[in-house]
TORBAPA-607883 format. One record per residue (C-alpha): residue number from 1; x, y, z. Coordinates in steps of 0.001 Angstrom, whole numbers, m for minus. Each point is the difference from the previous one (the first is absolute). Example, Ala and Ser with C-alpha at 12.3 -4.5 7.8 and 13.67 -1.06 7.14 Angstrom:
// residues 2
torlo_x_y_z
1_12300_m4500_7800
2_1370_3440_m660
// end
This chain:
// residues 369
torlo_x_y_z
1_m15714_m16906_m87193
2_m360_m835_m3553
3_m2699_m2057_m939
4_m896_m543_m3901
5_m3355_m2213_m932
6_699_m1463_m3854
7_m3027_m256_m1547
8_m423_m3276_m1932
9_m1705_m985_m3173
10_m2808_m923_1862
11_m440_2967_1998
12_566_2603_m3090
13_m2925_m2546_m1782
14_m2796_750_2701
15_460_3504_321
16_m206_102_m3443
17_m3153_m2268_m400
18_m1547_2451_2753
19_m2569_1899_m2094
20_m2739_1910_1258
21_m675_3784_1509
22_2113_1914_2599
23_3341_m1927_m52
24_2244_2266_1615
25_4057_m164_m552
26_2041_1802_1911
27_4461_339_m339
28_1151_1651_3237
29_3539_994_842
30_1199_m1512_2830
31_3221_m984_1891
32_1751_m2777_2011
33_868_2179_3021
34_m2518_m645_2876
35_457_3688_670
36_m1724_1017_m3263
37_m3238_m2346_600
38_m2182_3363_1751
39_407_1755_m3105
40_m779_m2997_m2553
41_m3019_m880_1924
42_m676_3589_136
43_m222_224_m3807
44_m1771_m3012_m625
45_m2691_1142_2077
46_m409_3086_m2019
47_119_m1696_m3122
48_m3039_m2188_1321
49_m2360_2938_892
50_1252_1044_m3861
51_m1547_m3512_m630
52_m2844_554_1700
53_m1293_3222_m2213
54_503_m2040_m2693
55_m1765_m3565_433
56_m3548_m320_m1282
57_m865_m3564_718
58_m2085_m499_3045
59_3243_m2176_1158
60_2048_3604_621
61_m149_m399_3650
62_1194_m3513_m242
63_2698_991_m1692
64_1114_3118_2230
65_m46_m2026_2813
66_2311_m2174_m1417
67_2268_2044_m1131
68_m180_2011_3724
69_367_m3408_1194
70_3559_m233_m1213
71_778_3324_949
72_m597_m1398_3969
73_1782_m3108_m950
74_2806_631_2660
75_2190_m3391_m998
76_m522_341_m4231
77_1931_3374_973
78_2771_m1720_1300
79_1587_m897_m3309
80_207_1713_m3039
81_2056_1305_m2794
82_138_2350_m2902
83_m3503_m200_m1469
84_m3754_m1328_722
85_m2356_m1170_m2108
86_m3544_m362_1113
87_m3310_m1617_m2098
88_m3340_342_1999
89_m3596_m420_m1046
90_m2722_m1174_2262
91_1018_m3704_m169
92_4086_320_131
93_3059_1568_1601
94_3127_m583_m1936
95_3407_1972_1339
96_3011_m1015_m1509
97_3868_1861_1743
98_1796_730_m3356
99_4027_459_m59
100_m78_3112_m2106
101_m1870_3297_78
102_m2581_264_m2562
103_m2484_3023_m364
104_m2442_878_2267
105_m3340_m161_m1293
106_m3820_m934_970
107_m2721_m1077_m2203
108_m3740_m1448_m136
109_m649_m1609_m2950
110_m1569_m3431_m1492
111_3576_m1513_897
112_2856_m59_2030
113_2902_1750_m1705
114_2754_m3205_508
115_2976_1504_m2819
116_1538_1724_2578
117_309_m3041_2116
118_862_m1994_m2748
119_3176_2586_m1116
120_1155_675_3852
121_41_m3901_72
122_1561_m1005_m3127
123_2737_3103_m341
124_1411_350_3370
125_2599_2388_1077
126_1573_m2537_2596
127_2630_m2871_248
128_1344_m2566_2231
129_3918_814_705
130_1913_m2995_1625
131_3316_1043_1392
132_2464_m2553_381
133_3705_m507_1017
134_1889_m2789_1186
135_m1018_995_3695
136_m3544_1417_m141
137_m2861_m98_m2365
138_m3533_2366_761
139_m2865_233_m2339
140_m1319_3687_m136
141_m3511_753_m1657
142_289_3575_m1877
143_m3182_1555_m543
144_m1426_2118_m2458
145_1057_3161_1628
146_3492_m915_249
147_m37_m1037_3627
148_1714_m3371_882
149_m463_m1997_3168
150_1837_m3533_439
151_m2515_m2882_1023
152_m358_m2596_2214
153_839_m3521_m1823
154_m58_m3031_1291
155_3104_m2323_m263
156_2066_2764_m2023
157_3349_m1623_809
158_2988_1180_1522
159_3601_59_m1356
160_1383_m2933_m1444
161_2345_m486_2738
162_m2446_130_2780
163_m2131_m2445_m2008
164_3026_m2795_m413
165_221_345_4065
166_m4037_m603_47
167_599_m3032_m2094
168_2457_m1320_2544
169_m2069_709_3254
170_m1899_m3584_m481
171_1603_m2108_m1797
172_3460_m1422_m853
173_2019_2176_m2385
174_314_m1034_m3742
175_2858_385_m2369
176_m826_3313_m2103
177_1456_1100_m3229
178_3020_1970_497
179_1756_2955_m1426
180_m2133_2624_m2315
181_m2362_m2929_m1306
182_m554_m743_3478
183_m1282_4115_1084
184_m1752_225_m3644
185_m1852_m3460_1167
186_m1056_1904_3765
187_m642_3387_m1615
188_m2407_m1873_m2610
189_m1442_m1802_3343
190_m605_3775_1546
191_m1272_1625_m3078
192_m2771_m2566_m623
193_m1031_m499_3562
194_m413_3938_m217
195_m1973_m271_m2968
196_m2190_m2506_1346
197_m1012_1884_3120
198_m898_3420_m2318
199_m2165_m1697_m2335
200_m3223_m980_2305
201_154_3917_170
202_528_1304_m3606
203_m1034_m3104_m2252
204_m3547_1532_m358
205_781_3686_m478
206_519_874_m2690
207_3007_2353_514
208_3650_204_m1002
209_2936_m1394_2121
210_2969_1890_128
211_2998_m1463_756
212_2474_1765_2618
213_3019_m1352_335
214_3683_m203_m1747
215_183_m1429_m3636
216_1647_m3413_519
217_m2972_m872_2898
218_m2665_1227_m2609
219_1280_m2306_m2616
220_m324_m2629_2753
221_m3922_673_269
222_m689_462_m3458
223_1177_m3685_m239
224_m2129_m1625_2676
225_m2747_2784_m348
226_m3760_m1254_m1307
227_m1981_3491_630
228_m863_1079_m3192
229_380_3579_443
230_3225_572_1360
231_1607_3280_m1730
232_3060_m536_m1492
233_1574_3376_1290
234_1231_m358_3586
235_698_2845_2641
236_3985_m841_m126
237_1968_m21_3488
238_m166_m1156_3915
239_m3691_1250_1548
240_591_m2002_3448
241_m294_3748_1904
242_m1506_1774_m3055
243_m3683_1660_1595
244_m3085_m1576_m1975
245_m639_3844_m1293
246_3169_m175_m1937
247_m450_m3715_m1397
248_m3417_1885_m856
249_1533_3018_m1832
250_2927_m2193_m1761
251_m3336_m2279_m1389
252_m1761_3434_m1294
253_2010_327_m3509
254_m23_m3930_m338
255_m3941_338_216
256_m47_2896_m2314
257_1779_m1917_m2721
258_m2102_m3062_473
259_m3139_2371_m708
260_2362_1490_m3282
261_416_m3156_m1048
262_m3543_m1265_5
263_m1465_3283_m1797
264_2814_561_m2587
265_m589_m4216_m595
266_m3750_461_m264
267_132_3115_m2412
268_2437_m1953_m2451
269_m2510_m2858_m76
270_m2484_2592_m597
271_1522_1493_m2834
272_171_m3553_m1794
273_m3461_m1169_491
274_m1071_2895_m1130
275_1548_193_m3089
276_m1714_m3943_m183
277_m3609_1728_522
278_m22_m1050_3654
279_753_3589_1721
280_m3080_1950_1384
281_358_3357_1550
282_m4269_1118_m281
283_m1809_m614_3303
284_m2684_m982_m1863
285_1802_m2422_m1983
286_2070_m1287_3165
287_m3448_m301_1402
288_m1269_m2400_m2607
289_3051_m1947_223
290_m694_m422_3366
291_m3036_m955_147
292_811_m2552_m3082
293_2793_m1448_2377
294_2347_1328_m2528
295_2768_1792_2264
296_3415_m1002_530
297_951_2429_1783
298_m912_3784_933
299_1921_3062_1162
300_m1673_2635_1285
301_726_3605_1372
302_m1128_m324_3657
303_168_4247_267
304_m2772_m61_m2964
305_m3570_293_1449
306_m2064_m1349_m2683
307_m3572_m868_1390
308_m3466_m802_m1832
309_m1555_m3264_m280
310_799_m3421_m2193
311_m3253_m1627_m1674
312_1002_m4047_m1
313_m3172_m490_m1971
314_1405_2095_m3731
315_3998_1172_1816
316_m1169_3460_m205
317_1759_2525_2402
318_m1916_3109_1310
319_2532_3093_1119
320_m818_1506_2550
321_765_4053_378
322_1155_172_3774
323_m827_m2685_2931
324_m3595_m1065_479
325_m1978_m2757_1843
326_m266_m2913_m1678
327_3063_280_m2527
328_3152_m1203_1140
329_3926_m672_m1397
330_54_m1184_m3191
331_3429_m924_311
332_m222_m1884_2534
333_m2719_m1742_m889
334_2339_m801_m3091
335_3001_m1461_2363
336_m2132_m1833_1875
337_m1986_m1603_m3201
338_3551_m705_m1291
339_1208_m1788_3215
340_m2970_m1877_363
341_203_m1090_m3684
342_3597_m1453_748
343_1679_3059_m1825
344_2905_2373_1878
345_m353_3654_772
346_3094_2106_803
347_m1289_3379_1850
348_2361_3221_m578
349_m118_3324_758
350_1203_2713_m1607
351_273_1694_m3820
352_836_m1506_m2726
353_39_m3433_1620
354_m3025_m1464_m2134
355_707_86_m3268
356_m1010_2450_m2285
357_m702_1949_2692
358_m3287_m2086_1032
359_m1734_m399_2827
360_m180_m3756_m550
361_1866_m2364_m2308
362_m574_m4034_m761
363_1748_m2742_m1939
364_m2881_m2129_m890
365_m178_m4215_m530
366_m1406_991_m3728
367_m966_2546_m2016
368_m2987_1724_321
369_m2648_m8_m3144
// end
């Protein structure tokens, strides 16, 4: 079963504010089928004896146990999905089921390493896909991996025939429009009752909804839709028998030209403000910015391992050569600066995505003196 925990502002804010020695973050692979929980729980309890050789407080049993705690936790098990994210020191447990796979990593450091989280939350590989004819409608969930499963909605109606026939079970029957003003009138009826019994589940998201469906029903929705991210390319044609791994594939290259969209937008509006003095491509200048409350927005290159430390006293950045104790992702502690500062990060992956080749890239509220 999938199961994905959003992290809100307020969560991202106190594992940020959580200061002090041995704060241990953890991203784990995982998976939503029950049969792969032996081997999650398996690696998670390696990674804490990895902890364990690490931790120099005299909290670093506390802390094992905790972490072996969850490993025995037979119903947290139950429900995953792509990704896990865990923050624990000797006063908190944090775990947080992310929709998309991020790297695996563990660290001890001053801090809990929250970009990660903050990217796999706010750039998700995943969508809502409603399928709908004039005699069925199904809402299928389509996860980061491109798997699809339909879900259980309350109150999703029926066709619009069956419904008139509902209408009529209790009550005397009323004069109805007739003719093609009268179906457009019932299939209007449909659509919006449909509408209102998916959006209890997606409203609070976050993620894309796909139309499914043919092109004279979609203009139908469009009209009575209020979900502000409904994608204005729909998966054309009749899904009533169509498996929820095909709605899930047919979604794929809509999802992939969403993502497109956003970066080739973002790079344009990059190219401007920098010409304006407002571009900055320096992780030590981003850093500053950051800091300053000065970020827009920030793209960086989640394959780039850039680690060393951020002083918030002077803005200076520290390199480090290699992983060690007590350093920790500077870009992520850049993302989640940015997020927390009301500014927009847009994680990619791959060359030639950031420009100029960067590892990290920012349009900035000013320019920097």
């Amino acid at each position: 079963m999938h199961h994905i925990d959003v992290p809100t502002t307020e969560d991202l804010n106190a594992l940020m504010d959580e200061r002090g020695p041995d704060r241990v973050t953890i991203y784990l692979h995982t998976s939503p089928l029950p049969s792969d929980a032996t081997q999650c729980r398996r690696d998670l309890k390696n990674r804490a004896k990895d902890v364990e050789h690490r931790l120099t407080s005299p909290h670093s049993k506390v802390i094992v146990d905790k972490l072996l705690g969850l490993v025995d936790d037979e119903e947290f098990w139950r429900e995953q999905c792509h990704s896990l994210a865990i923050f624990a020191s000797e006063t908190t447990l944090r775990t947080f089921r992310l929709p998309a796979p991020v790297p695996e990593r563990v660290t001890v450091s001053d801090r809990f390493e929250v970009g990660a989280l903050c990217t796999a939350s706010t750039f998700p590989r995943s969508a809502f896909v409603l399928a709908v004819s004039e005699s069925k409608s199904r809402l299928v969930e389509v996860s980061s991996n491109g798997s699809g499963r339909t879900l259980d909605i309350a109150g999703l109606p029926v066709d619009p025939i069956v419904m008139q026939r509902n209408d009529s079970d209790d009550r005397a029957p009323m004069p109805r429009p007739q003719g093609s003003s009268g179906e457009r009138v019932e299939i209007q009826k449909y659509l919006r009752l449909a509408q209102e019994a998916i959006i209890p589940t997606i409203r609070h998201s976050g993620q894309p909804l796909i139309l499914a469906t043919s092109k004279q029903l979609a203009h139908q929705y469009e009209a009575i839709n209020t979900y502000e991210r409904l994608v204005p390319q729909i998966i054309e044609g009749n899904f009533d028998v169509a498996s929820d791994a095909d709605l899930a594939a047919k979604a794929e290259p809509i999802l992939d030209e969403l993502a497109r969209e956003t970066i080739d937008k973002w790079r344009e509006e990059y190219d401007l403000r920098e010409s304006q003095g407002r571009g900055a491509l320096d992780v030590t200048d981003i850093a500053r910015a950051s800091i300053m409350g000065a970020v827009e927005s920030l793209m960086i290159d989640m394959s780039a391992n850039v680690r060393g430390t951020l002083n918030e006293d002077d803005a200076t950045v520290h390199l480090s050569e290699g992983e060690q104790d007590g350093d920790y992702s500077l870009l992520d502690e850049l993302a989640a600066r940015v997020l927390r500062g009301g500014g927009k990060v847009i994680p990619v992956q791959g060359d030639g995505l950031v420009p100029r080749g960067s590892q990290a890239a920012a349009i900035l509220r000013y320019g920097l003196t």
